[in-house]
C-alpha positions in Angstrom: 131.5 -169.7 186.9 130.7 -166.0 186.7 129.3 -164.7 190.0 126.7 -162.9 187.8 125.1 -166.5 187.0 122.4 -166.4 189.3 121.4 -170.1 188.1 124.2 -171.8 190.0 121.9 -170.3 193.3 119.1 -170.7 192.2 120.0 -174.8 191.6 121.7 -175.0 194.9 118.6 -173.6 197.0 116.2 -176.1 195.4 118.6 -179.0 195.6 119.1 -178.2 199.4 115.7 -177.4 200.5 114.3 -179.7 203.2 110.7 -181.2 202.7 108.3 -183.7 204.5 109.7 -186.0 201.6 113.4 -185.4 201.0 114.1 -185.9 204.8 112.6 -189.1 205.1 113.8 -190.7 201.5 117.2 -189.5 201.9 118.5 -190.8 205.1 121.9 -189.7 206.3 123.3 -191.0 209.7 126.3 -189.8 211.7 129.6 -190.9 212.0 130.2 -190.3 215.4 134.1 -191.8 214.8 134.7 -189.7 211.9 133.4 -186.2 213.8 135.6 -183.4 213.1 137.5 -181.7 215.8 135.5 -177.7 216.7 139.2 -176.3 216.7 142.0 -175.3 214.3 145.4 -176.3 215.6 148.7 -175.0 214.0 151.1 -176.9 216.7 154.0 -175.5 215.2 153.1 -171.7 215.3 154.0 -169.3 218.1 151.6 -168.8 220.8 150.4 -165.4 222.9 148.5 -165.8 225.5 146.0 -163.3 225.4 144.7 -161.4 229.1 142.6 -164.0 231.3 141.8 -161.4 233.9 139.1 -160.1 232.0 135.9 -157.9 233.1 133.4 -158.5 230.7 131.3 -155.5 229.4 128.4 -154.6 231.5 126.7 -152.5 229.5 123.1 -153.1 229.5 122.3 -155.4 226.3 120.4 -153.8 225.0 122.0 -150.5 224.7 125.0 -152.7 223.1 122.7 -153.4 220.6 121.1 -150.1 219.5 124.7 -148.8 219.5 124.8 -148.8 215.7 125.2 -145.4 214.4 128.9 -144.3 213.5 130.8 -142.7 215.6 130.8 -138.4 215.7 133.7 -138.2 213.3 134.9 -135.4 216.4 135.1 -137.8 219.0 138.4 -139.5 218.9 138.0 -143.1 218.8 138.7 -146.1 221.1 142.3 -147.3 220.4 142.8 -151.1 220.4 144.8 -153.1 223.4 145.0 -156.4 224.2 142.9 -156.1 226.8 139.8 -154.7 224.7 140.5 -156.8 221.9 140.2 -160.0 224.1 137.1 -159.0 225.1 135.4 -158.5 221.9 137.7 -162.0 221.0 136.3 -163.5 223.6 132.2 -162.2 223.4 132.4 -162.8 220.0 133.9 -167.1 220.0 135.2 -167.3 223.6 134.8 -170.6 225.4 132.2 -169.6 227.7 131.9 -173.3 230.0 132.9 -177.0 229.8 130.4 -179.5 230.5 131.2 -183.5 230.9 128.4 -185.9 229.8 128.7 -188.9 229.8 132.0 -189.5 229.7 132.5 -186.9 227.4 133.7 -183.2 226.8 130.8 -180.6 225.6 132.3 -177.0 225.0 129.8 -174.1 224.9 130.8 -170.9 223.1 129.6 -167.4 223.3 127.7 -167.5 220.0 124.9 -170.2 219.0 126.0 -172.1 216.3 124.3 -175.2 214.4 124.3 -178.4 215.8 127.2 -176.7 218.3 129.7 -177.7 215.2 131.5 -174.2 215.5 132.7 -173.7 211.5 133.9 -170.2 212.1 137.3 -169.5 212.6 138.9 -165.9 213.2 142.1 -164.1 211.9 143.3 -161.0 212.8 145.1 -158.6 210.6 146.8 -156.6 213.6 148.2 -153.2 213.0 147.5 -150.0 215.8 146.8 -152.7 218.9 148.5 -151.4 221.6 151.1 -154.5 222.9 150.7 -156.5 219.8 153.5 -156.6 217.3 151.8 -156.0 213.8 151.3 -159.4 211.6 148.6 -161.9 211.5 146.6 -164.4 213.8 145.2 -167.0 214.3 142.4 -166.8 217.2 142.1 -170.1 219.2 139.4 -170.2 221.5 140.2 -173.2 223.4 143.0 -171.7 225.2 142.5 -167.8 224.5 145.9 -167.8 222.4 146.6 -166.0 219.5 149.1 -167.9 217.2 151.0 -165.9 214.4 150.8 -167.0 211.3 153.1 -163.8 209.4 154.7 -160.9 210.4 153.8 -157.6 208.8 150.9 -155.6 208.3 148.6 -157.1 205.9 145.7 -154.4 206.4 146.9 -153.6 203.1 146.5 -156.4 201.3 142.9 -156.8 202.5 141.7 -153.0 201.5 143.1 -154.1 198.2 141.3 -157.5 197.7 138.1 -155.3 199.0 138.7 -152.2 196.3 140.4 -150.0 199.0 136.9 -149.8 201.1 137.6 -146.6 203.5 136.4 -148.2 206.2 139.5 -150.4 205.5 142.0 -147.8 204.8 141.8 -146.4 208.7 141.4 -149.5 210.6 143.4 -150.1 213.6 142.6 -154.2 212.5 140.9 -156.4 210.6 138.9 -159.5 211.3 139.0 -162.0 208.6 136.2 -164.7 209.3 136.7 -168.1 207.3 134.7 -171.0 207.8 135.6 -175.1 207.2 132.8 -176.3 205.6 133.5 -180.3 206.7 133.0 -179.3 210.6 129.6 -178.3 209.4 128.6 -180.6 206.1 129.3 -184.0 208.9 125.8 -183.1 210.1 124.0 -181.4 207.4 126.0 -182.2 203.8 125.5 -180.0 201.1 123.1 -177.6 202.9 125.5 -176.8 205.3 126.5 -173.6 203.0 123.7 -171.9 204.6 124.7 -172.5 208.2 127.8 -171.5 207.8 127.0 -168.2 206.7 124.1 -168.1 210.0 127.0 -169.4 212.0 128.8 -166.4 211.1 126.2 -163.8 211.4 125.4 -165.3 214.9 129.0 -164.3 216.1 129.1 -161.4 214.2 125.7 -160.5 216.2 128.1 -161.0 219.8 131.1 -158.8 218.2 129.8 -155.9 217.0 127.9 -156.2 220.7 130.8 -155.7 222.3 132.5 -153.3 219.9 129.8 -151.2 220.7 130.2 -151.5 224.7 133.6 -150.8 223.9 133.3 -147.5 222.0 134.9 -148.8 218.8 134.0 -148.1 215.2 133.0 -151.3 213.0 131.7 -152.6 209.3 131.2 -156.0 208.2 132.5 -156.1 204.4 131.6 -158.9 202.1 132.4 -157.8 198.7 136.4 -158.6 198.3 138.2 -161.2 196.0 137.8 -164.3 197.6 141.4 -165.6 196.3 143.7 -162.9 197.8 142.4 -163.8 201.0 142.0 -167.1 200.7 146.3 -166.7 200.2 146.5 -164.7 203.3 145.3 -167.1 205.5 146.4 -170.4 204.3 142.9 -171.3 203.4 142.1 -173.7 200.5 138.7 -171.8 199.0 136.7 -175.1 198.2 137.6 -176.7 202.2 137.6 -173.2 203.8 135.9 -169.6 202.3 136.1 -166.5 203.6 132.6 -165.9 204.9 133.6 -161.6 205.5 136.1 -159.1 206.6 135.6 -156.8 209.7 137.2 -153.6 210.0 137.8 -152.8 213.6 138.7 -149.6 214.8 139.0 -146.3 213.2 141.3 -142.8 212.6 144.8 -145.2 211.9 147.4 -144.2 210.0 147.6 -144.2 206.6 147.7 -148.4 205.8 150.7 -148.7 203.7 151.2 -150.9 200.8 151.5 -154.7 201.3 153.0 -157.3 199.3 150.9 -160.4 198.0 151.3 -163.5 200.2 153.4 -166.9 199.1 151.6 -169.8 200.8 151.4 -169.9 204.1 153.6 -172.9 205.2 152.1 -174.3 208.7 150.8 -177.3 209.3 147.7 -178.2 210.7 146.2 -181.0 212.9 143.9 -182.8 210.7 140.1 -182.3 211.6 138.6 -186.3 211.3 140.4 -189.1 209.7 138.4 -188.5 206.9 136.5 -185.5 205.2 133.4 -185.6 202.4 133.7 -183.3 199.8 130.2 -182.5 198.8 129.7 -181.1 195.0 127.2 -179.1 195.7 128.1 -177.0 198.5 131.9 -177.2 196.2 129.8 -175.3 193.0 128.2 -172.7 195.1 131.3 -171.6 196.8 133.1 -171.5 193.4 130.1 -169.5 191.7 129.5 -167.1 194.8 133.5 -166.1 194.7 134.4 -162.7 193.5 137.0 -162.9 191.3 138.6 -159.5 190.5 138.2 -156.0 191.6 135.6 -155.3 189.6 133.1 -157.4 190.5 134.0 -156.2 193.9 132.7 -152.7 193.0 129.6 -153.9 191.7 128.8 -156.0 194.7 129.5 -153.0 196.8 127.8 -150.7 195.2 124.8 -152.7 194.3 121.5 -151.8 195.5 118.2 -153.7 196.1 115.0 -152.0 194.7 112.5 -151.3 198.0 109.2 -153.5 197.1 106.2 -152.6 198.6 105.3 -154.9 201.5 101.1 -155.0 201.8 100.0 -153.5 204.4 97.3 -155.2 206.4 94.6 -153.3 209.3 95.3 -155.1 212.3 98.7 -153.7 214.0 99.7 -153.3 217.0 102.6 -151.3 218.2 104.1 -152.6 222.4 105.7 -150.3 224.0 109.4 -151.7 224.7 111.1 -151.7 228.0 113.5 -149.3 228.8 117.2 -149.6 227.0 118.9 -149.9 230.6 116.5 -152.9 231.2 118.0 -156.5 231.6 121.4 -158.0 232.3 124.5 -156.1 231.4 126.0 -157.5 227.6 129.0 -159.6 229.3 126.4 -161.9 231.6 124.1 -162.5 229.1 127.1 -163.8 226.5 127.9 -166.1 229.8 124.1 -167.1 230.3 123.5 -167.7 226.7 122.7 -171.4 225.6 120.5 -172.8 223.3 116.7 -174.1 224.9 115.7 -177.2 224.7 112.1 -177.9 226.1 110.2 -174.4 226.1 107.5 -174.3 229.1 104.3 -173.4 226.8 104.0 -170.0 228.3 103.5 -166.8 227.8 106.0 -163.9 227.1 104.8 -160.2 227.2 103.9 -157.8 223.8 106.6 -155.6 225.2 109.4 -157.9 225.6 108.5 -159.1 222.5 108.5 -155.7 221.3 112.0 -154.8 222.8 113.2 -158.2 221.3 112.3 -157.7 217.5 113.2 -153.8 218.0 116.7 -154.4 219.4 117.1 -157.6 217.0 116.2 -155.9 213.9 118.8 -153.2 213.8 121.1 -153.5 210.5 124.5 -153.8 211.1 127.1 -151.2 209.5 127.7 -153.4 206.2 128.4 -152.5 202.7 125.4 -154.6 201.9 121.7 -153.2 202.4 118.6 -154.6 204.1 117.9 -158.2 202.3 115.4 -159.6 204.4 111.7 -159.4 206.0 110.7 -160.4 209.4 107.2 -162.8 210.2 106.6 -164.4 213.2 104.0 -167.2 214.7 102.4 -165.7 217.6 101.7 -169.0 219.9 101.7 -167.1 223.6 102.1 -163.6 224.0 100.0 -161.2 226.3 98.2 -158.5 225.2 98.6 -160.5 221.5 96.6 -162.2 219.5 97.4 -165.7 218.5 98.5 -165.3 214.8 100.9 -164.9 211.6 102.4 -161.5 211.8 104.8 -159.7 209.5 106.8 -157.2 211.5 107.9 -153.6 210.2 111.1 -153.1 210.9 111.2 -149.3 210.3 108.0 -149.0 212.3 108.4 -151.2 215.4 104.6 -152.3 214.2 103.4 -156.2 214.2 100.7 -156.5 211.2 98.5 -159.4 211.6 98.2 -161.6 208.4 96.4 -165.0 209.9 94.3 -165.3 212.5 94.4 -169.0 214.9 96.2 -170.8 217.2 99.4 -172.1 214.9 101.4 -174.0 217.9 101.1 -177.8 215.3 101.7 -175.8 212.5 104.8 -173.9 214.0 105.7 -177.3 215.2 105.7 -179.1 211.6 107.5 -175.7 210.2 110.4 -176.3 212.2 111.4 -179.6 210.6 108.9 -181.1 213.8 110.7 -180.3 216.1 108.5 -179.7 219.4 110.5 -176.4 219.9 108.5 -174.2 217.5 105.4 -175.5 218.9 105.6 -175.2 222.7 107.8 -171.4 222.1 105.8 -168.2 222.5 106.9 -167.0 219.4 108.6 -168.4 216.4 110.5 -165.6 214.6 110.9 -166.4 210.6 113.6 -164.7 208.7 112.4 -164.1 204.9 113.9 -163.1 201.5 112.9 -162.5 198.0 116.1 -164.6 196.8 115.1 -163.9 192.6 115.2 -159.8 193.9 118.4 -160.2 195.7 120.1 -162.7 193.2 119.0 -160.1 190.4 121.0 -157.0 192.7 124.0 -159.1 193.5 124.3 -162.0 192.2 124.8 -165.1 193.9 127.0 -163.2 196.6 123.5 -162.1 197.5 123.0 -165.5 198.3 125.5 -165.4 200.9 125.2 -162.0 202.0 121.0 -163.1 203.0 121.9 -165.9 204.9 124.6 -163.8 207.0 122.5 -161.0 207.6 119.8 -163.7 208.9 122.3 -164.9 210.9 123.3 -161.6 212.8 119.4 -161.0 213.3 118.9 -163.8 214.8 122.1 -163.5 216.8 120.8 -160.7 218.4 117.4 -162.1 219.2 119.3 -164.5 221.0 120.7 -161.9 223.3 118.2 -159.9 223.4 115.5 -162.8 224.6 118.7 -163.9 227.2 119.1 -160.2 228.8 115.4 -160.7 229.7 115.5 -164.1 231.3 113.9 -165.9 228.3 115.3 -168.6 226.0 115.9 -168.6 222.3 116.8 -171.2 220.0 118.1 -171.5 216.3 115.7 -173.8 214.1 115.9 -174.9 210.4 112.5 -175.6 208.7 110.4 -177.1 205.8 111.6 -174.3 203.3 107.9 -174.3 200.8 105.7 -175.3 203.2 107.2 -172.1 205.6 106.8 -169.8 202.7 102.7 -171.6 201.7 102.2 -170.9 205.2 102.8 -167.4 205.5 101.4 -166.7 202.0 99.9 -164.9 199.9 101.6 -162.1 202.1 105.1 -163.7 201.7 104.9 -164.8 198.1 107.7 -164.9 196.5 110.3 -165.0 199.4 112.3 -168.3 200.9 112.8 -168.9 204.4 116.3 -168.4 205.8 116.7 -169.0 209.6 114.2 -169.4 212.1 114.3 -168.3 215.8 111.6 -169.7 218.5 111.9 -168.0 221.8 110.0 -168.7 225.0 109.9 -169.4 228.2 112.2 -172.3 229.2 111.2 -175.5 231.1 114.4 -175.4 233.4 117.7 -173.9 233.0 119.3 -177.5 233.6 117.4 -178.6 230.1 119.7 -175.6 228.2 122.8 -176.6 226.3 124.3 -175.8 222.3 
């Protein structure tokens, strides 16, 4: 199926949406004895230990997050060691704590993920990293290892299955970011495409954090055939997809040539006695796969028409705190969880303000802007109770509904008390037809991951100010009726609630 056949996304989103209807006449109940294992093991593949000793960045937060612009092509650029690299490893899908309950083992990563089923897994294509022979990884959080998987610089290879993006071509490494859809589809079946893609974003949010505190040059890429990569690292495209490709580092060497994979021949530990295979989510990874180089360029190059968002009178425009303000980036990775009771009070305009301003920043991608911003208003000071959309070139909060919305926030977020006791719920938005229409159903993808890395951010930017944030999914037509007529048109992609929490002892993934 031709990624151009923007039905196959179409039929995917309505099939997945959740309703007041579908989620009570369609049941679905954990096997807690059939859980997959959170980690990929290759027990047969070489291990190196990677630096324990590690100071974690502190630059302030939330100057790692306006540190977006690309480096002054004069200023030579951070090489890679092992040292730096296991930082942004580690900020990025480090195992920040361990926690025993009830008899049993909870690990908490650096990056919020849904339902704390951690899909994402991390290869690196290593080629300038000062102390690491060239060849490629595997990333294991669970003991900070890197295990090699083959020698030789594939950094090659990947430019290629990406049409020879520059960004690419001078990289000291490359990221390649997989997920396995079964960790995730336990929980949430066919609809688990979409969090693995906010799963990614959510990490991608913590790494390009810490590349930024560390000075070095990054782009997320998601236009590249699927299957070339897919070879490289072993993975079999329907179980596990390449979610993107980061290039890490800039001012290399010329990347030489690299030969095309055979099949990567390491065994690994099986995740749960038994995986589903879910058609659904199986057809939309097949029909959002890029199958030759050009439909690569066309991805890459595409562009999404500006529409006109209405404009409304009532705006207000915070000031934001000062971009030294808050924890340093490293303690707020550490502090980071996910809240679970909110304390029904009130957060102030301008940390709201510096939240959505330091959140909203797009990443260096080769895809543009997909999404709009609106937020419920529950308990902010010096704002009115409310819908809002926010401007994201203006900093400005435009006031579409009037009222107190905490039952409706509540019901939104698939009733979960969260949205309603928050200070704000934060609504990520796209018109999926506009996108679909500019990418095809990569677009798809590319929405939900550039969801993800907002609300990533949001995440650290509500923890380096002592608030809580947590991850929500929603009631997808009734979110979009509720923010109407000013959203028409446009699906709801991730939510975010943040707040005040009850007590620190109530946070957890």
């Amino acid at each position: 199926m031709a990624n151009a056949d923007i039905e196959a996304a179409c039929v995917f989103h309505e099939i997945t949406k959740h309703s007041y209807t579908s989620v009570r006449s369609v049941p679905h109940y954990l096997d807690w004895n059939n859980r997959p294992m959170a980690y990929k093991i290759y027990p047969a593949a070489g291990a190196l230990a990677l630096p324990r000793d590690l100071t974690l960045p502190a630059v302030p937060t939330f100057a790692a997050l306006a540190g977006n612009a690309p480096p002054d092509p004069d200023t030579p650029d951070t090489p890679l060691d092992l040292v730096n690299l296991t930082r942004i490893l580690f900020c990025a899908d480090g195992l920040t704590r361990r926690q025993r309950v009830g008899g049993e083992d909870y690990h908490f990563r650096a990056a919020a993920s849904a339902g704390a089923l951690y899909p994402v897994e991390i290869y690196l294509a290593a080629g300038e990293v000062e102390g690491l022979e060239t060849g490629l990884y595997h990333y294991s959080p669970a003991d900070l290892k890197l295990r090699g998987l083959r020698r030789g610089d594939w950094r090659g290879l990947i430019a290629r299955a990406a049409a020879m993006r520059p960004s690419l071509m001078e990289a000291r490494a490359v990221l390649v970011m997989s997920a396995i859809f079964w960790r995730s589809a336990w929980k949430y079946r066919a609809r688990a495409f979409r969090y693995c893609f906010w799963d990614t974003g959510t990490i991608l949010a913590n790494l390009l954090a810490a590349t930024n505190a560390e000075g070095i040059k990054t782009e997320v890429i998601t236009a590249f055939e699927d299957a070339r990569l897919e070879m490289l690292i072993g993975a079999e495209g329907d179980r596990e997809g390449v979610m993107c490709i980061v290039a890490l580092g800039g001012y290399a060497k010329p990347v030489a040539a690299s030969p095309e994979p055979g099949p990567l021949d390491l065994e690994t530990i099986p995740l749960s006695a038994e995986e589903v295979t879910y058609d659904d989510l199986v057809k939309i990874q097949r029909a959002s796969r890029l199958v030759s180089e050009e439909e690569v360029r066309s991805a890459a190059s595409a562009r999404l028409d500006v529409s006109s968002v209405p404009e409304v009178a009532d705006v207000i425009r915070p000031p934001t705190v000062g971009i030294g303000t808050g924890r340093g980036l490293g303690e707020t990775i550490l502090t980071r969880g996910s809240t679970r009771v909110f304390a029904h009070e009130a957060i102030g305009a301008d940390e709201l303000a510096t939240i959505m301003a330091a959140s909203s920043i797009h990443p260096r991608a080769d895809f543009p802007r997909l999404s709009d911003t609106y937020l419920v208003v529950n308990a902010v000071d010096g704002m009115e109770p409310g819908a809002y959309y926010f401007r994201r070139e203006s900093g400005a909060f435009e006031l579409i509904k009037r009222g107190d919305f905490r039952r409706e926030a509540g019901y939104l977020a698939l009733e979960q008390p969260l949205g309603a006791d928050s200070s704000v719920l934060i609504c990520y938005m796209a018109d999926l037809m506009r996108v679909l229409g500019a990418f095809g159903n990569r677009g798809y993808r590319d929405a939900h991951l550039e969801a993800g890395i907002l609300g990533g951010r949001a995440y650290l930017a509500a923890y380096a100010l002592d608030r809580g944030a947590t991850g929500l999914t929603f009631y997808d037509d009734d979110t979009t009726r509720f923010f109407e007529p000013h959203a028409a048109g446009k699906s709801p992609l991730l939510m975010v609630a943040i707040g005040v929490p009850r007590s620190r002892s109530t946070q957890e993934e």
